[in-house]
N, C-alpha and C positions, 0 to 999 in steps of 0.2 A: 555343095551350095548350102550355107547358110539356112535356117528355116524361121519365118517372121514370128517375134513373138506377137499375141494377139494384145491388142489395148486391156482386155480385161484380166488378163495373165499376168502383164506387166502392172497394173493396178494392183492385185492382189500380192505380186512381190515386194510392191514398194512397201506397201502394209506391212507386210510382214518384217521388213528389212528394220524398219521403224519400231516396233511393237519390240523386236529381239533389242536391238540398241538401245533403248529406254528402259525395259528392263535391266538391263546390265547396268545402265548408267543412274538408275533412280537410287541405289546405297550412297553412291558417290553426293548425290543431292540432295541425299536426306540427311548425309552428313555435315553438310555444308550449312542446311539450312539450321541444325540444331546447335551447329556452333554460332550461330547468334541470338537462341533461348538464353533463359535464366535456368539456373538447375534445377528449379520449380516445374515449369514446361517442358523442357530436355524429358525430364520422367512423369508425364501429366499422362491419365489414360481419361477416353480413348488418345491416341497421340495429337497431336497439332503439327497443322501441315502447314498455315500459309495463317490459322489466326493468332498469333503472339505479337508478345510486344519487342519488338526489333533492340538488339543491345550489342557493344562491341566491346562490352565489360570482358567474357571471356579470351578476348585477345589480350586486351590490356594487361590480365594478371598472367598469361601466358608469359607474355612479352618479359616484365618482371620479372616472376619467377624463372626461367631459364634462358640459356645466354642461345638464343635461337641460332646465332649466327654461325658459332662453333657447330652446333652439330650439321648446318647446312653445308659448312666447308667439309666436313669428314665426311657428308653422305658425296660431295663432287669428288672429292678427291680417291675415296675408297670408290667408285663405281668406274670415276674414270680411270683408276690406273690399272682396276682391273679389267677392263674395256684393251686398253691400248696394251700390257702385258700380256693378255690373251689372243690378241692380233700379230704379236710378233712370233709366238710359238703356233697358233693354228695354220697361218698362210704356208709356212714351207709343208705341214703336215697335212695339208687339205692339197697344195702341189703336186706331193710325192704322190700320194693314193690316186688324184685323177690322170696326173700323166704318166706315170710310173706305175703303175699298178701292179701287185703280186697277187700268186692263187691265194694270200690269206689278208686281201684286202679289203674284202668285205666283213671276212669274222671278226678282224679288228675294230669296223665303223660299229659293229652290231655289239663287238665285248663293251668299248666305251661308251654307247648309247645304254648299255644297261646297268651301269655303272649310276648314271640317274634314280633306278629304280631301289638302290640302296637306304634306307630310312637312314637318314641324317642323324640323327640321334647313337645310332647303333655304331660310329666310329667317332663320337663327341667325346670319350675319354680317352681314349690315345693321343686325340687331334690337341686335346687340352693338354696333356700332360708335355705332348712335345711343343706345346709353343713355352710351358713353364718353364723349359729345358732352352729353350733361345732364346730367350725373353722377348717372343712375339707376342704375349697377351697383353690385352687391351693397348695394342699398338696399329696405327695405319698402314705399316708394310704384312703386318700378319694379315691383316684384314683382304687386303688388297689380295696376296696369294690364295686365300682361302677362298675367296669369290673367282680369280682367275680358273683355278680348276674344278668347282661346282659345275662352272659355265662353260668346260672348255668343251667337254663332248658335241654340244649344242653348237657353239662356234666352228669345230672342225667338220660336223654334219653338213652346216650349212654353206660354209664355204665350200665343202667339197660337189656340194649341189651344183654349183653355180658355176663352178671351175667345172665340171663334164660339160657344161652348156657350150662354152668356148671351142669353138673347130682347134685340133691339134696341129693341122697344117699350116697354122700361123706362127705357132712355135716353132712347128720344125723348118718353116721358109728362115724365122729370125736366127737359127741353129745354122743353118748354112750363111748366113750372109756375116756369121763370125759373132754374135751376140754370146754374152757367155750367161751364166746360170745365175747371175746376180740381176745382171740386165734384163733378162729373159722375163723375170718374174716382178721387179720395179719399172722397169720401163714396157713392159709389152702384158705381161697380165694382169696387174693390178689395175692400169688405168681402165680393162676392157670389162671387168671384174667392180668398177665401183659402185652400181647401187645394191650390189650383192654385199658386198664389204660391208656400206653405208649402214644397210638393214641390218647387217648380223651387230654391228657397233652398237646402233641403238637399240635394240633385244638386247645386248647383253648390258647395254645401259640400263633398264629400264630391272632386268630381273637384280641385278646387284643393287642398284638402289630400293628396290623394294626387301630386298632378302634382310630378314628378321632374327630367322634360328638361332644362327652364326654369332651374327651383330650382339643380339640380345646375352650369349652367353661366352662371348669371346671378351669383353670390352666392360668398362665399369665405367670411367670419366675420360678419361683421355683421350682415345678412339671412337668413342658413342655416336655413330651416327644417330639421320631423325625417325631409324624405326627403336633406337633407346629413348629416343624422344617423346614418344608415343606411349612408348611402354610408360614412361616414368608416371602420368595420370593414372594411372592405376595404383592403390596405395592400400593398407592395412582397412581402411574408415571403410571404403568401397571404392565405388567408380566414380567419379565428376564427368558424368556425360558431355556436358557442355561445353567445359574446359577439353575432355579429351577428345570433341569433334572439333576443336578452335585447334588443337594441334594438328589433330590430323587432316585438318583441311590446308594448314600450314607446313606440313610436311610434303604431301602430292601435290600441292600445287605446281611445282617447279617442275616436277615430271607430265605435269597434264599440259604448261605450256609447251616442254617440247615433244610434247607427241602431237600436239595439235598444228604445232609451227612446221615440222616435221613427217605429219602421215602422208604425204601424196610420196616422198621417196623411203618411205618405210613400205607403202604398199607394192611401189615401183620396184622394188627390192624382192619381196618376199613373194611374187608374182616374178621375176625373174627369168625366164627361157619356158614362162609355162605357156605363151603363145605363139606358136611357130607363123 
């Protein structure tokens, strides 16, 4: 049985719940709010929080200066197609491993989860040299592969979560009544499997659209999603604070609508069979 939390227990966690998420979320607001200083303000010490004088000049020459729309199409297109490529290759691999399991099927979850731990940097000139050799650089398909398998350990961990969750006796009931291995897994696991799916999609939305390393050294014009976007206000002279918060307030923003339009089945997801 359950044990009641006391009103002043639960007081003190809201506090606290509050106190963590504001901190997290005050860069984001401090960002936002600098991108409507002048570059006067933007660098004024001590800082200014709420007394300036309000201006949408920094968008305007944003706007101007860079064709925002292009890089907004390369950042949907590189995130979603490495979203939905990543999902074709992880579901049979996250399949195999929970219903099928071998004795070396956990040293495998464990080799590819460590595979993360590798500095990016430290295979950036092979990775380079072979896209010069296909002519993947500064191209949408290179892009798009290169983010599919950053992200893929993380997608087949967490499919594989969520696929253990699933009783196996439904499968083997739909294995007797003649289902075969195509059907088994589009028609009887994926639908039982979707806020798990749901969440791993947008996680791996959310880390591809934000990934920079790659972007920033992979791509010159053509490909440049909006973390080249971001990058590009930083210049020889120095920084334009205020122009480069008006960017990159205009670059997250698209990702903050949908995580916000989106969090109850991103939590529903990633919370997932932890309630029995």
């Amino acid at each position: 049985m359950a044990r009641a939390v006391s009103p002043r227990r639960k007081l003190i966690n809201t506090g606290l719940a509050w106190a963590i998420g504001l901190l997290i979320f005050f860069p984001i607001l401090w960002t936002i709010l600098t991108s409507f200083k002048t570059e006067a303000q933007a660098i004024a010490s001590p800082p200014l929080f709420l007394g300036f004088d309000w201006t949408l000049e920094n968008y305007g020459v944003v706007m101007e200066r860079s064709d925002y729309g292009r890089f907004l199409m390369n950042s949907i297109i590189i995130a979603g197609g490495s979203t939905i490529l990543g999902l074709i290759v992880a579901v049979p691999a996250a399949w195999s491993m929970a219903f099928v399991p071998s004795r070396r099927t956990k040293d495998i979850l464990l080799w590819m989860l460590s595979t993360k731990m590798l500095p990016a940097v430290g295979v950036l000139y092979p990775i380079y040299l072979l896209f010069i050799q296909l002519g993947l650089l500064d191209s949408r398909a290179g892009l798009v592969i290169v983010m599919m398998l950053i992200n893929l350990p993380i997608i087949v961990w967490m499919l594989y979560t969520y696929f253990r969750e699933i009783p196996v006796e439904i499968l083997e009931a739909a294995r007797m009544d003649g289902a075969t291995l195509k059907e088994e897994v589009l028609y009887i696991l994926t639908p039982m499997a979707v806020p798990g799916i749901a969440s791993t999609m947008l996680l791996n939305f959310i880390l591809a659209w934000n990934e920079a390393f790659w972007t920033l050294n992979l791509t010159a014009v053509d490909a440049a999603p909006l973390t080249a976007f971001i990058a590009s206000y930083s210049s020889p002279e120095g920084l334009f604070f205020a122009k480069l918060s008006a960017a990159s307030t205009m670059a997250i923003a698209p990702i903050l609508i949908l995580g916000w339009f989106s969090q109850k089945q991103l939590v529903r997801g990633l919370t997932f069979g932890a309630v029995k």
